[in-house]
Structures are given as C-alpha cells and as structure tokens.
N, C-alpha and C positions, 0 to 999 in steps of 0.2 A: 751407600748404594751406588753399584754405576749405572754410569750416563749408556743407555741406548745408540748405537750407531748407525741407528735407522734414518730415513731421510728426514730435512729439519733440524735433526738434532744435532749439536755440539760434543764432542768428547771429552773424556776429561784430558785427554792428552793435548788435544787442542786447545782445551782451555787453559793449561799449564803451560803451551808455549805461546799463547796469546799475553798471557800474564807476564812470562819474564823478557817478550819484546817490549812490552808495556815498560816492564822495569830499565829495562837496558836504555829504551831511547829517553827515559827521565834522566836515566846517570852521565846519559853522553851530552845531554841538554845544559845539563847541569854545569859540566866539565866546561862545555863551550862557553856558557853564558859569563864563569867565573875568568876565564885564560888562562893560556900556558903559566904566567907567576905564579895566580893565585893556585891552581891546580899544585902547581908543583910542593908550596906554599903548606896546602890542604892536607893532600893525600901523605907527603912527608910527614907531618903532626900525627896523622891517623894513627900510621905504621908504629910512631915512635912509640907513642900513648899504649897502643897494641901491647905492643912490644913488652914494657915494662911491666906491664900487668900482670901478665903470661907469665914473665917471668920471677915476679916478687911471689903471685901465687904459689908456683912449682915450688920455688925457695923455701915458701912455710910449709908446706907439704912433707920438705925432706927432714929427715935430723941433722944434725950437726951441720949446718948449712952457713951459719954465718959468719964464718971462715974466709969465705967467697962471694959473703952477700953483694957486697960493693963491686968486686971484680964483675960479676954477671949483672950487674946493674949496667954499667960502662958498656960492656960488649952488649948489652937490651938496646940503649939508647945510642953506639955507632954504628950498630950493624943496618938498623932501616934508615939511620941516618945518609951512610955510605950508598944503601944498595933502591930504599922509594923515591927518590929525586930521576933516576935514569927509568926506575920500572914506568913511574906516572910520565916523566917522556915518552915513553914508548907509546903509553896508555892514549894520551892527547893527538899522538901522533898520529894515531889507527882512528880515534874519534873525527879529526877533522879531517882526515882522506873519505872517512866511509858518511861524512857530511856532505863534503864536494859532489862527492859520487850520486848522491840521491839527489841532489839541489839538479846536474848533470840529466839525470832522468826524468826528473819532475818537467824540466826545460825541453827534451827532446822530445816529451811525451805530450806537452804542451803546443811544439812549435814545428811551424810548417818546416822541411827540411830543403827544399829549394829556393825559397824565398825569404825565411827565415821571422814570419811572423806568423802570428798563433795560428791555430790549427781549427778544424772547423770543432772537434770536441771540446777545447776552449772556449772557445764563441761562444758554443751551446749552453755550457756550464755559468757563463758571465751574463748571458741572455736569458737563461733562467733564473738567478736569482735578481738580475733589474726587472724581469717582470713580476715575479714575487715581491719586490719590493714596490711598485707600481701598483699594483693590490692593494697592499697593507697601507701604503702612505698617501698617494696618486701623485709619486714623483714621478714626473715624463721622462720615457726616454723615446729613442729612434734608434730606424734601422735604414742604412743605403747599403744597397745591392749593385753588383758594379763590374760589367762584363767586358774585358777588351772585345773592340770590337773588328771584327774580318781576321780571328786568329787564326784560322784553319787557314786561310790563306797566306799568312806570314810565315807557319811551320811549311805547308808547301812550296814554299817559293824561296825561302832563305835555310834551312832547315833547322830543323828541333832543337839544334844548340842556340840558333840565334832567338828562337820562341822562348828558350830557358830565360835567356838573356832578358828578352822583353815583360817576362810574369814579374824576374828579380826588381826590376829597374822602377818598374813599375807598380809593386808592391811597398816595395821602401819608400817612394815619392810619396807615397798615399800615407804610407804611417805614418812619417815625421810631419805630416802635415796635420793628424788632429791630435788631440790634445791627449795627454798622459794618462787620461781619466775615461778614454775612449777606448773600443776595442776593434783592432782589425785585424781582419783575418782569410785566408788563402779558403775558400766553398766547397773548389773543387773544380778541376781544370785550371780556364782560364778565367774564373769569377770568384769574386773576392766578397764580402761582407762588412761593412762598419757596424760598431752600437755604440750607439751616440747617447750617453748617461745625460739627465740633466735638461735634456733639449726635446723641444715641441716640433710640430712638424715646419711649421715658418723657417728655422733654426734650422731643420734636416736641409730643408732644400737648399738653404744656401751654402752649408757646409758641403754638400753633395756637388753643388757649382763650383765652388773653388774645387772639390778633386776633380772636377772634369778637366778645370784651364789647365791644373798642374800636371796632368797626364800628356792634356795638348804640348803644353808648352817644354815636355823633357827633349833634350837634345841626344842623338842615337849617331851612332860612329857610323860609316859610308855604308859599310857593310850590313850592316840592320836596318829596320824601315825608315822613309825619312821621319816621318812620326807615325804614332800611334795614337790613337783616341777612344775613349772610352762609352759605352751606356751606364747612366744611370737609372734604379727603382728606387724611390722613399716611402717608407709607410712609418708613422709613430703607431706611440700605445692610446687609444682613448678607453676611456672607461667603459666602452661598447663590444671593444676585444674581447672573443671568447678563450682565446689562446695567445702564446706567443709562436704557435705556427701560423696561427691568423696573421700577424702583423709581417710573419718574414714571407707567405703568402701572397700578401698585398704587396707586398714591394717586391716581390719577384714578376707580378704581375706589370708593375711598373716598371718596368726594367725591360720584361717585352715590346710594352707599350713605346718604349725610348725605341725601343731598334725597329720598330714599326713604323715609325715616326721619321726617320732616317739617319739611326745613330748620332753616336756625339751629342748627347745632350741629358737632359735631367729629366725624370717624368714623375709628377707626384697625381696625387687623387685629384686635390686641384686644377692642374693645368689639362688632364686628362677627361674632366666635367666640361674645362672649357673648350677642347678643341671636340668634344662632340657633340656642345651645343653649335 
C-alpha cells in the first residue's frame, strides 16, 4: 500500500533514502573504526572470496569446463586481488574526506565565527540537557552571564576592527580559564554566557570573580583600550527553578544589576539582598 504525501506523513521514497543514509554511514563507520590496513585487509578478502565463488559456480554451470577450471580460478583470485586493494583506497579515501567534512560542519555550526567559541545554539543545547539532568538527578549546575562593559564606546572611539579585536581576546581569556567540562559561549553582541556543570552558586560566584580579574588583568597593544573590564550575572539551578529560562533570566537580571551597580564586578542574588537591605 503507498504511503500518503499529505502533511505528517513520510514517503516511501523518503523512507528509502533515510534507510540507505542509515546504511551508508554504518559502512563508512565501519571503515573508519577498522583503518586504512584493516580495510584494505577486509574488503580485498571480500572481493577475492566473491570472486571465486562467482566463478566456480558459472564453471559448474557450463559443460566441458574443466579444461580451464584452474586457469579461471588463478584469474578469480588475481584479478580483486590486483584490482580491491586500490578500489577500497579510493573507497577510505572518500570515507575520511566526507568524515572531516561533517566533523568541519558540526564545528562551524557549533562555533561562534569571530571569536571562535561555541555559539549561543550550543549553549542552548548543553544548557538543556544540564537542566534535564538537574531534574532527574539534582546535580547543580550555573550560569555567569558577562557583558564587556562601555563597548559601544570602544567600537566608537577605536573602530569595529579594534572592537573585533576586544570580543576575540576577551572571549579566549574566559575559556581557557574554566574548565573543559564547562561551556562558553559568544550570547550575542558583546555578552557571552558560561555553564558551569557540577557547581552551586557559592562556586559560580567565585568562578565569575576570577573571570572578571582575568578580563581586568589582559594586556591590549597601544592602539586598543588600555584595558577592558567586564559585568557579571550569576544565577544556579535550585529545585525551585521553573525553567532553565528562569535561571539564564536571573542571571541576566544580575548582570544588569552589576552594571547598575557601577560595572566591573560580580552580582549574584546574594550580594544583591544585601545591598538592598
């Protein structure tokens, strides 16, 4: 019976070339997991094994055939011998070009393109499942929210290349500074985002402190500002979160609060209780 190509539905033609990408990327998987040796290794055996089969069969098939049974056995077992060793080259060769190529994609579609660390769909994606998992388990994590601050005034005053200059310098100072297990990420503009796995808000605030010093403390060549300084927001996950837009909510919140406050500094729910008591 066919499939319907009304809205919803699946075709079957769709679902026939779903099936043989399905297939394909088990065979290139496959290829890569084993290497160029074993491949070569592999797919030569296949051919050869093919090969003779094919041809002992046809052999019994014919009359007076074994005259040249052996001859066409020799030419069964040299000819994939000579010719699957360069085909499955070629084969590995196209498999790990069009591997690079997606890993390539996956990366550029991941990663901020100016600054060159993940991108705010990343973020989302990595911040969604720590709060999924913060649910299921009630592992903490955080989030610091983290604004250069007076940037409209650094692109006016020095221009947009030297503002490029300050997102790049200033984003990489911040990633290698937390841990491999954490995520940061380019928001949009000139505000960046951390998710801090693992860590309670005590923990946010002080990792949020060290990126401020390390922002304070980058050194800028004559021609860009003499420094640059940053706001922070931190909010963690409590079991009270209704969302994980709640939590990046509160810490954008805090983040205003820091530049209210008079930039360059940290602002959590904490410190923000006590400066209004």
């Amino acid at each position: 019976m066919a499939i319907s190509d009304g809205p919803g539905w699946t075709t079957g033609a769709e679902m026939t070339n779903e099936a043989i990408g399905r297939s394909y990327q088990r065979y290139y998987g496959w290829l890569l997991k084993l290497g160029l040796v074993r491949s070569l290794i592999v797919c030569t055996s296949i051919a050869t094994m093919t090969s003779v089969l094919c041809t002992a069969a046809v052999m019994l098939l014919m009359p007076d055939s074994r005259a040249y049974f052996w001859y066409n056995m020799i030419v069964a077992v040299a000819s994939p011998l000579l010719s699957a060793p360069g085909l499955a080259l070629i084969a590995f060769a196209m498999v790990y070009k069009l591997d690079e190529t997606q890993t390539a994609l996956t990366l550029a579609a991941e990663t901020d393109a100016l600054t060159g660390v993940a991108n705010r769909r990343y973020f989302m994606a990595q911040a969604e499942r720590a709060y999924a998992d913060a649910r299921a388990t009630g592992a903490a994590f955080a989030v610091v929210m983290l604004d250069i601050d007076h940037f409209k005034a650094i692109n006016d005053t020095h221009g947009h290349a030297i503002g490029d200059e300050v997102l790049l310098k200033v984003a990489q100072a911040c990633a290698q500074t937390l841990r491999a297990s954490d995520c940061f990420a380019r928001f949009g503009g000139e505000e960046f985002v951390a998710l801090l796995r693992l860590t309670d808000g005590a923990g946010a605030a002080s990792i949020a402190e060290t990126l401020r010093k390390t922002v304070a403390g980058l050194a800028f060549e004559s021609r860009t500002p003499p420094s640059v300084t940053v706001s922070l927001g931190v909010s963690s996950y409590l079991a009270s979160s209704e969302s994980l837009h709640d939590i990046l909510n509160k810490a954008d919140r805090q983040l205003y609060a820091a530049k209210a406050a008079g930039r360059n500094r940290v602002m959590t729910a904490a410190n923000a209780m006590r400066r209004a008591s």
